[in-house]
C-alpha positions as semicolon CSV with decimal commas, in nm:
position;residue;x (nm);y (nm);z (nm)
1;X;9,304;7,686;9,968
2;X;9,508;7,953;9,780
3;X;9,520;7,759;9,467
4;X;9,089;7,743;9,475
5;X;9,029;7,971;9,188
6;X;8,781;8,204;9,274
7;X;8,490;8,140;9,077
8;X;8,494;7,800;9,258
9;X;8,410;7,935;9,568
10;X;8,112;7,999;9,725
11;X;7,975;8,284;9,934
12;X;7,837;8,209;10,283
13;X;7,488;8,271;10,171
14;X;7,520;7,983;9,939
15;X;7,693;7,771;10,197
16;X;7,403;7,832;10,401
17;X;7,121;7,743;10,165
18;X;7,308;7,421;10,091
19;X;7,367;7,343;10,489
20;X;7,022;7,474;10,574
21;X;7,182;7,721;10,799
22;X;7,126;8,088;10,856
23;X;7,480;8,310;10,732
24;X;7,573;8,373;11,075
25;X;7,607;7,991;11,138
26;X;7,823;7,884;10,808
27;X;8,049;8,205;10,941
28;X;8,063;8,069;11,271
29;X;8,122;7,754;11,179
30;X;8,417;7,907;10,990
31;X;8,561;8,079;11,271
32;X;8,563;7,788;11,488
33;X;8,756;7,569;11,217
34;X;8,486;7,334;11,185
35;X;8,364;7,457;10,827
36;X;8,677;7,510;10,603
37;X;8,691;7,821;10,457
38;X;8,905;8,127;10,373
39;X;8,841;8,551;10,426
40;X;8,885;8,739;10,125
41;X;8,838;9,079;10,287
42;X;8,521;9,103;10,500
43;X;8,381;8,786;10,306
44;X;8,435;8,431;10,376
45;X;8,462;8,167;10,078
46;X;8,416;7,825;10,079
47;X;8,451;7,522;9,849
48;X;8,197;7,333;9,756
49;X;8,405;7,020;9,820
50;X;8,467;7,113;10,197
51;X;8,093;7,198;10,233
52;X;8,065;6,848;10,110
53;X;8,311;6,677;10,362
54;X;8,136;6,882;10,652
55;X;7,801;6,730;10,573
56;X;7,937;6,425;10,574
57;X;8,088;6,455;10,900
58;X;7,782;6,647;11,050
59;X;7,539;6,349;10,954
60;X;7,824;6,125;11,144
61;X;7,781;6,292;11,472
């Protein structure tokens, strides 16, 4: 995920307003490894297409 450029990536309160999830969740779901993602200090950032792939695999289950 290094090679994301930045202004491609989204903050967790965008990931959660596309997942229909409260912050804390899309974090958790970060921490876990189940939502891709990367820390970039005290914030997490995400790409869209990996918040894509987990919905995918969320509707699955």
């Amino acid at each position: 995920m290094a090679a994301a450029k930045k202004d491609n990536l989204l903050r967790s309160k965008d990931v959660a307003h596309i997942l229909d999830l409260p912050p804390d969740d899309v974090i958790y779901l970060a921490r876990k490894g189940k939502l891709r993602g990367v820390k970039e200090g005290k914030y997490w950032k995400f790409r869209l297409r990996d918040v894509t792939y987990y919905q995918k695999r969320a509707a699955k289950d």
